[in-house]
C-alpha positions in Angstrom: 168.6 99.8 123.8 166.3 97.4 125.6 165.7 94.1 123.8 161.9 92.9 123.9 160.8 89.7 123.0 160.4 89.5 118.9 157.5 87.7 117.2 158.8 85.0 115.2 158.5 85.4 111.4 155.9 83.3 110.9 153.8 85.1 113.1 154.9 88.4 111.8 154.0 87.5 108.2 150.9 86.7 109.2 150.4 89.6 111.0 151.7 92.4 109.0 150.7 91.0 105.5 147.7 88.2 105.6 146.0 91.2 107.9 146.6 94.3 106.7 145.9 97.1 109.7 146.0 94.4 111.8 146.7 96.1 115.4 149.2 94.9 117.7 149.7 97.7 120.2 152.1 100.1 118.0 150.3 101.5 115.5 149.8 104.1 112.3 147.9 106.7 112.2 147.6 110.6 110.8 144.9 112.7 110.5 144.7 116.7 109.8 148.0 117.2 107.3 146.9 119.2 104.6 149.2 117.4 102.0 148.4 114.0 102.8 145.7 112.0 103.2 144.1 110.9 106.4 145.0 107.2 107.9 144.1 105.1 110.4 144.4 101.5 111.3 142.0 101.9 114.8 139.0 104.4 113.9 137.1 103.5 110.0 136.7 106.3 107.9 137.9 108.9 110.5 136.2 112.7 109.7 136.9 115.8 110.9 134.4 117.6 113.4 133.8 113.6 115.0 134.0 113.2 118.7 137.2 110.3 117.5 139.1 112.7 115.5 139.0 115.8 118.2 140.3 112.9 120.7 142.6 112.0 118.1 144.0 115.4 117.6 144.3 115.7 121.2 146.4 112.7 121.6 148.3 113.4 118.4 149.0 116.8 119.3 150.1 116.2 122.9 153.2 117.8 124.2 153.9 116.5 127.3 154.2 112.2 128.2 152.4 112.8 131.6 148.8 112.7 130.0 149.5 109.9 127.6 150.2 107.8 129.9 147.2 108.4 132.2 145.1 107.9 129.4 147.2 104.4 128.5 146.3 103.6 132.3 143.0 104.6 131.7 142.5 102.0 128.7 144.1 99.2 130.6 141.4 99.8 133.3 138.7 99.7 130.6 137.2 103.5 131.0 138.2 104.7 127.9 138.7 103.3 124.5 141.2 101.0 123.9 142.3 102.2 120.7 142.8 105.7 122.9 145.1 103.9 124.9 147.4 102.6 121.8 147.1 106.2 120.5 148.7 107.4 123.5 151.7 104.7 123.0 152.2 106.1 119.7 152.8 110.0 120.8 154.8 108.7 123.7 157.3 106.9 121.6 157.2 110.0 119.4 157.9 112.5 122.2 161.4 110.6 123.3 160.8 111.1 126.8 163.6 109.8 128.8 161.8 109.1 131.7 158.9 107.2 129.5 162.1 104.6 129.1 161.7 103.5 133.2 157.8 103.3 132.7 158.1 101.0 129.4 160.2 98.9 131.4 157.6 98.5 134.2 155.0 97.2 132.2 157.3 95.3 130.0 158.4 93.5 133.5 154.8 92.5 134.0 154.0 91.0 131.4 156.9 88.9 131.4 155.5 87.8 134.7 151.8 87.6 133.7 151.2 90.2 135.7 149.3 93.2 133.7 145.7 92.8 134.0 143.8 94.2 130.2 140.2 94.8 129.1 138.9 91.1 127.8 140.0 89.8 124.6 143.4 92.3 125.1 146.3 90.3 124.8 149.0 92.3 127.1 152.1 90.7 125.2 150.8 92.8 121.3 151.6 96.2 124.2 155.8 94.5 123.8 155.8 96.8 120.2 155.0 99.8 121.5 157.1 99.8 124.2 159.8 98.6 122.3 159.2 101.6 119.5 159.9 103.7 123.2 163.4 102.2 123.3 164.3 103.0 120.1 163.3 106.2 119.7 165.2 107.2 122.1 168.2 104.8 121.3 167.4 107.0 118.1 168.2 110.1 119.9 171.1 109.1 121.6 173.0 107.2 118.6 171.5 108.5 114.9 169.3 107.1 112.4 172.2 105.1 110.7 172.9 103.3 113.9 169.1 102.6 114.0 169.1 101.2 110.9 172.2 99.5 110.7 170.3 97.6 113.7 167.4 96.8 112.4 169.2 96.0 108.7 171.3 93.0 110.7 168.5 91.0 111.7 166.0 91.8 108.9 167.1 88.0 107.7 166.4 85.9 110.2 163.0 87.8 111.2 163.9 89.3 114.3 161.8 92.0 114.2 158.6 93.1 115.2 155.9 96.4 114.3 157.9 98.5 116.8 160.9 98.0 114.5 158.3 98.4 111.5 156.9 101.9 112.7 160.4 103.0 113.8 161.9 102.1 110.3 159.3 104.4 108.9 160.5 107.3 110.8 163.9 107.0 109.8 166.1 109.0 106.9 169.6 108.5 106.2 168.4 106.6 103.0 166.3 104.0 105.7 163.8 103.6 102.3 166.3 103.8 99.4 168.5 100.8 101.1 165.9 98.5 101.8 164.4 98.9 98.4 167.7 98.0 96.9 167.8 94.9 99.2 164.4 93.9 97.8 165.3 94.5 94.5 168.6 92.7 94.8 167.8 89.4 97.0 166.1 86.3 95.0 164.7 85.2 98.1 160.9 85.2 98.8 161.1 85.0 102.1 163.2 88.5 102.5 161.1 90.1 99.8 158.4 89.8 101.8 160.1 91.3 105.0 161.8 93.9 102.8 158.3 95.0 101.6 156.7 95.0 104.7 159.3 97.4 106.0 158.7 99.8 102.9 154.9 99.9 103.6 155.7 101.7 107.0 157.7 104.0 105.0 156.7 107.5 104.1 159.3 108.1 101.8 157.7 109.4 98.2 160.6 108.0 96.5 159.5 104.7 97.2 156.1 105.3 94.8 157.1 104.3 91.8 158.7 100.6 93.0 155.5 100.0 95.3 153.5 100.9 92.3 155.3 97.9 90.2 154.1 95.5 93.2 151.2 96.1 93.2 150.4 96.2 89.7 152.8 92.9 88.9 153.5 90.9 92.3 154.4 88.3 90.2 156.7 89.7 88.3 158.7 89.7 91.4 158.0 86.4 92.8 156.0 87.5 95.4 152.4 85.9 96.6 149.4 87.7 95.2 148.1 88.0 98.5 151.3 90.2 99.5 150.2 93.1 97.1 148.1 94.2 99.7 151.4 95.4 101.6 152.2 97.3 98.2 148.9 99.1 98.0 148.8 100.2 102.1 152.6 101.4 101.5 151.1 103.9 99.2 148.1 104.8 101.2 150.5 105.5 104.0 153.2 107.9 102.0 149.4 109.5 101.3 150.0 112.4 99.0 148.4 113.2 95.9 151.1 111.1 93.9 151.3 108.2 95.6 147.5 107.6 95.8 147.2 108.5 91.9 150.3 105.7 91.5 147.6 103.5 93.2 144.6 104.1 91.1 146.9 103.9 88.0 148.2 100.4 89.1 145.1 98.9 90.4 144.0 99.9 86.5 147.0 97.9 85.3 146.7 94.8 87.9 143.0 95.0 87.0 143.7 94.9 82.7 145.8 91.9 83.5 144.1 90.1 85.4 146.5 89.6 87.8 143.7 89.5 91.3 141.4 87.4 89.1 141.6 84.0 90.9 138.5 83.8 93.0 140.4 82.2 95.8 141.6 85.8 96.3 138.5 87.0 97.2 137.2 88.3 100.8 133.7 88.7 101.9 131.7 88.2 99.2 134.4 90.6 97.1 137.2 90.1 94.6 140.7 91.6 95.6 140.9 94.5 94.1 137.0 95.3 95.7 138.2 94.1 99.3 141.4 96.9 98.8 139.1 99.5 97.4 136.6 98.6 100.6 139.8 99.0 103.0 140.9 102.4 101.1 137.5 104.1 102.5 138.0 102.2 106.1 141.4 103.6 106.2 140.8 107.0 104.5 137.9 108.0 105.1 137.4 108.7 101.4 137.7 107.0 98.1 141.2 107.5 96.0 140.3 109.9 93.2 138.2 111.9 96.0 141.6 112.3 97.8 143.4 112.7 94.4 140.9 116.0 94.2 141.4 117.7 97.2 144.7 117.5 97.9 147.5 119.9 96.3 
């Protein structure tokens, strides 16, 4: 497997948990399953029979690399969206093809050298994810989940990872969700907590409801800054069925009872905590919970 440069964890705290969504090239997104809800971290309340969600059905659906990566090209040369263009990254990574390995290494090479030119405001080093999601996928391929995992498990603790490790962790089986939950629950350290629940939030795994549930409802309970629920409540958006977004209403009714999001230093534009979640459940989903809680089986 190619080794890319990993964000420190500083900057990958901040990232994956002060800002939930936030995008940095690899990225998570689902639309169309009929047993779980609709997500997306690059288009707000994404709807069928849109001009976004028939080009996001396009990319998704894509069999082939060729076209994903002309439409990559075609972001970096600012005629198409952008977020198009990380869409593309996504289905490439997903595809594993082998010769997608040479052409991650390309533009891997020039941005080490400073050399990939991106639409302004585009920082060309958050691309280093999804080309690194590339590798492994592959290096998936070639040597198993549990050699993925095992991997990614080793350096977990001193925070070398990144959100191509993140979206490949939640692609995994070979009990990826089940042994990092049991590291969370076992270490007393905040720190790796945090890391550990980060991970879980990529996870789709509906065993992991019932523990993300907890967080959410009682962060505290577990040492963990309030602020950090926020992970807890987008793990169960992302697992998306009818269960794990009812676990969510149910615990937000609990966290709410308590008081627990109460302190007003919590709050976000003019809302309180739990409002600034509910607000990113409908950018996210497209609909509110028990909306999704109706329609789906």
């Amino acid at each position: 497997m190619i080794r890319q440069r990993i964000l420190p964890l500083l900057a990958m705290t901040s990232l994956l948990l002060m800002q939930p969504g936030a995008l940095a090239a690899q990225i998570q997104i689902r639309f169309g399953d009929p047993v779980r809800a609709t997500y997306s971290e690059v288009h707000e309340a994404l709807r069928e029979g849109t001009a976004q969600a028939d080009t996001v059905i396009e990319l998704l659906g894509a069999k082939t690399a060729r076209p994903l990566w002309a439409r990559f090209r075609a972001a970096l040369a600012g005629a198409v969206n952008w977020n198009d263009g990380l869409i593309a990254l996504t289905r490439v990574a997903a595809l594993r093809d082998p010769g997608s390995a040479d052409s991650a290494a390309r533009y891997r090479k020039q941005i080490q050298a400073g050399a990939l030119k991106t639409p302004p405001t585009i920082d060309p080093a958050d691309l280093l994810p999804a080309f690194h999601a590339i590798d492994l996928e592959l290096a998936r391929e070639r040597g198993g989940d549990l050699a993925v995992l095992a991997d990614l498990l080793g350096r977990v603790p001193s925070g070398q990872y990144d959100l191509g490790d993140a979206w490949e962790f939640g692609r995994l089986g070979a009990g990826a969700a089940d042994s990092v939950a049991a590291r969370f629950l076992a270490t007393k350290d905040q720190g790796l907590r945090i890391r550990y629940l980060t991970l879980m939030s990529f996870s789709t795994d509906s065993a992991l409801v019932p523990l993300l549930a907890r967080i959410y409802a009682a962060p505290d309970s577990f040492g963990l800054p309030l602020r950090v629920a926020i992970r807890a409540s987008d793990g169960l958006l992302w697992i998306g069925t009818r269960q794990s977004l009812q676990a969510l209403i149910d615990a937000r009714a609990v966290a709410r009872s308590r008081g627990i999001f109460a302190d007003p230093r919590l709050n976000h534009a003019d809302l309180d905590f739990l409002g600034s979640d509910s607000s990113a459940v409908i950018s996210r989903t497209g609909r509110w919970l028990t909306d999704w809680v109706a329609r789906l089986p």
